[in-house]
C-alpha positions as CSV (number, residue, x, y, z in Angstrom):
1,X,0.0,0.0,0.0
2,X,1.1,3.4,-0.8
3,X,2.8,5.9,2.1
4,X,0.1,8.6,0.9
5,X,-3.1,7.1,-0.5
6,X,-4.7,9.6,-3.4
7,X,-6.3,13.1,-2.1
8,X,-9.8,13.3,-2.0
9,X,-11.9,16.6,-2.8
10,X,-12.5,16.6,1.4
11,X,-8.5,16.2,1.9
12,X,-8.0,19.5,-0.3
13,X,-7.8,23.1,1.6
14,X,-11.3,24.6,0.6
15,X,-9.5,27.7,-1.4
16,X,-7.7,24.7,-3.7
17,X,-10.9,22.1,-4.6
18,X,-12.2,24.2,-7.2
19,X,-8.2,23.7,-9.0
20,X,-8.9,19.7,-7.6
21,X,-12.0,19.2,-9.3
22,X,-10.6,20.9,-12.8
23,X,-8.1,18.0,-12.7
24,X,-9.3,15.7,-11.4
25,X,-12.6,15.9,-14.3
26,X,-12.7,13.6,-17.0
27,X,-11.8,13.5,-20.1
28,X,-8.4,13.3,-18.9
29,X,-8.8,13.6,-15.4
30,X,-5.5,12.8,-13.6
31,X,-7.2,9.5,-11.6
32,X,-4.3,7.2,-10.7
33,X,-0.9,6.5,-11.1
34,X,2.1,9.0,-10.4
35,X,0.7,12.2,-11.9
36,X,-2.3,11.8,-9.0
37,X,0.7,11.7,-6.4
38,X,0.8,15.6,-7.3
39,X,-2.8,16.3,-7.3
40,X,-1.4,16.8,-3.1
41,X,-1.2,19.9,-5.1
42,X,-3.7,20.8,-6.6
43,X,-2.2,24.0,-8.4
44,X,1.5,22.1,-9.3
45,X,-1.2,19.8,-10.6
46,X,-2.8,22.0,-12.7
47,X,0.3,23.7,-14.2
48,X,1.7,20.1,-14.6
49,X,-1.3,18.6,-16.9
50,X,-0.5,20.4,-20.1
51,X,2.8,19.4,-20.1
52,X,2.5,15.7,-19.2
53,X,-0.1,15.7,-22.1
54,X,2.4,17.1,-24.7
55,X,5.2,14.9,-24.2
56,X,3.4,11.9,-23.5
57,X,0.5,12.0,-26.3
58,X,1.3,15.0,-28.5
59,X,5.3,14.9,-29.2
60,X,6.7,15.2,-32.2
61,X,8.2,12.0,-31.5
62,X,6.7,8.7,-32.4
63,X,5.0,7.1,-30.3
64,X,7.5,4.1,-30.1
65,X,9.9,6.4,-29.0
66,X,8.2,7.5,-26.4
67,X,6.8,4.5,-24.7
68,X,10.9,3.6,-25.0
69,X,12.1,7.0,-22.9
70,X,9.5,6.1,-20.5
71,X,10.6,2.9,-19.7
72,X,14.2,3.6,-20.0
73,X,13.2,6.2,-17.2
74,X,11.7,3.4,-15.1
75,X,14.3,1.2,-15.1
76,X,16.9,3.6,-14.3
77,X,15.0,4.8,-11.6
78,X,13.1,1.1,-10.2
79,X,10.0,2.5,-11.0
80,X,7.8,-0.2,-11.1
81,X,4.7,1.2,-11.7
82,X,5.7,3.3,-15.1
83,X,7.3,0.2,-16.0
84,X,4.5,-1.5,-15.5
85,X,1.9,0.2,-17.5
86,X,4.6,1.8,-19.9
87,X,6.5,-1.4,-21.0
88,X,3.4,-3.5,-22.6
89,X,2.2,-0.1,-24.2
90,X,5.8,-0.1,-25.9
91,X,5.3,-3.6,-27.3
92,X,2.3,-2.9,-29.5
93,X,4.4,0.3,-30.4
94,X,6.4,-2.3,-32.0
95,X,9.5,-2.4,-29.4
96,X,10.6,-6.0,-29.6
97,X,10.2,-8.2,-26.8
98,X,14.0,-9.4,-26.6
99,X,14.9,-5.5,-26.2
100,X,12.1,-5.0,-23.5
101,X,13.0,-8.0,-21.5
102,X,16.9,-7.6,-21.4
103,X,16.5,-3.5,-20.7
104,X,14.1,-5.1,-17.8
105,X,16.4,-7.7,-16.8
106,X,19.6,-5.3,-16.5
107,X,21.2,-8.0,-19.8
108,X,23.4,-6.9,-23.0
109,X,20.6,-5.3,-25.5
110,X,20.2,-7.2,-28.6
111,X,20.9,-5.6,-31.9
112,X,17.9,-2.5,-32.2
113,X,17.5,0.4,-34.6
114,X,19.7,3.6,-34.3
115,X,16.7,5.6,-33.0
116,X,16.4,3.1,-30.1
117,X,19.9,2.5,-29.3
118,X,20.1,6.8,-29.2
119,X,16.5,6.9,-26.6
120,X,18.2,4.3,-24.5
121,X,22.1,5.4,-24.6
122,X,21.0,9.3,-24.0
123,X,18.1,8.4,-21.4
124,X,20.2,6.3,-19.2
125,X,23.4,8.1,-19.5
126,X,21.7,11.2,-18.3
127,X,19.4,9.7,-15.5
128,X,22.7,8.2,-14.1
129,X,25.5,10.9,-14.7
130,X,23.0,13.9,-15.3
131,X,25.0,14.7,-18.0
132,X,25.0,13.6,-21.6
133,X,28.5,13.0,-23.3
134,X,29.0,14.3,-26.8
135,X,28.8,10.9,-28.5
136,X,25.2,10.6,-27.6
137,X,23.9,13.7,-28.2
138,X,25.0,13.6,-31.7
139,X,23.4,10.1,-32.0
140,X,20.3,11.3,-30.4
141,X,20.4,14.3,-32.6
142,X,21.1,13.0,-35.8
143,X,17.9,10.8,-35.1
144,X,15.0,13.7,-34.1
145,X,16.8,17.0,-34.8
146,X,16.4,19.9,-32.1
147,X,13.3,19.8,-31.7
148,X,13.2,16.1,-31.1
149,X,16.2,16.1,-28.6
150,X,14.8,19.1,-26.4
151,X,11.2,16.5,-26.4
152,X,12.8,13.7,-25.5
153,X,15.4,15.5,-22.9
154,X,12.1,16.8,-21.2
155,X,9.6,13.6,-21.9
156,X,12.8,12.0,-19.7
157,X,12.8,14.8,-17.0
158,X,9.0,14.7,-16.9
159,X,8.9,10.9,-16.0
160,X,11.8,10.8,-13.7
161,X,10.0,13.6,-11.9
162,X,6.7,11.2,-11.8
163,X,9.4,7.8,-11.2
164,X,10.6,10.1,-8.1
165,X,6.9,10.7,-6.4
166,X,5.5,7.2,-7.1
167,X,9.0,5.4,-5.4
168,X,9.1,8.2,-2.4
169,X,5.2,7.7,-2.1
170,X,5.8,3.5,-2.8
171,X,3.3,3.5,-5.3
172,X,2.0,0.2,-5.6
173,X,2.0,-1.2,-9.5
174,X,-1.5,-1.1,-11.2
175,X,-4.2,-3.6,-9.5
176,X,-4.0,-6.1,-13.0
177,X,0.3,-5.5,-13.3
178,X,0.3,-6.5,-16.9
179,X,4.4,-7.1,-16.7
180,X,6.3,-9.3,-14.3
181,X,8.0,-6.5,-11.6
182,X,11.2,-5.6,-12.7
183,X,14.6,-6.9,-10.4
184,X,15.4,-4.2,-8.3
């Protein structure tokens, strides 16, 4: 069970459940999950939502490629619950099993496309050294351009910030975990 169960509308300062009910509304409605870790906050919340919409459904990025920076994210950071609904979303992107398994399992990657190899070299060199060398920049670069690099650098920082409150909060994977939980 999680440290801090999900605020209710009654758990909300009165002055802030107007902000709590705006995202908390459907369609879109943050419900579950990390993002409703911050709904503690009703007005971080709020000024988060946009955001996490872009760069998780709205990118210029394919949709592969993000699925991959997201679970890249939650391995480097044991984040089971991202991995968890994030990883079988990336297989019907079309990431191959073999790939998802080892990057799970902490094993050598099998051979992958140059866009992959670039989400996964960038992603976990930056997550663990919070730097980016100049090798895989370039690579990550030469596969999505500016624009693309400043997506993914942020789609990255977005769901480490999410990887950070679920693991402080121990966010329990989803009720159905659709993937085995990864080896921490």
């Amino acid at each position: 069970m999680a440290r801090i169960p999900p605020p209710t509308r009654d758990q909300i300062k009165e002055d802030l459940r107007e902000i709590f009910d705006e995202v908390s509304a459907p369609p879109g409605g943050v419900g579950t999950g990390p993002l409703s870790v911050i709904k503690h906050s009703p007005e971080m919340s709020r000024r988060a939502a946009p955001l996490f919409s872009y760069v998780r459904n709205e990118s210029t990025l394919p949709a592969k490629i993000r699925e991959l920076a997201m679970i890249v994210t939650a391995r480097v950071t044991n984040c089971q619950y991202i991995w968890n609904v994030h990883a079988p979303t990336g297989r019907r992107e079309g990431l191959s099993d073999g790939m998802v398994d080892a990057l799970k399992n902490r094993e050598p990657l099998p051979p992958m496309p140059a866009d992959e190899k670039a989400v996964i070299d960038l992603g976990t060199e930056l997550l663990q050294n919070h730097r980016v060398s100049q090798e895989n920049f370039q690579a990550a670069w030469e596969q999505f351009g500016t624009q693309g690099l400043v997506e993914l650098t942020t789609l990255i920082g977005f769901f480490a910030m999410l990887a950070m409150n679920a693991n402080t909060v121990e966010l329990d994977p989803p009720v159905e975990p659709t993937e085995p939980l990864m080896p921490v």
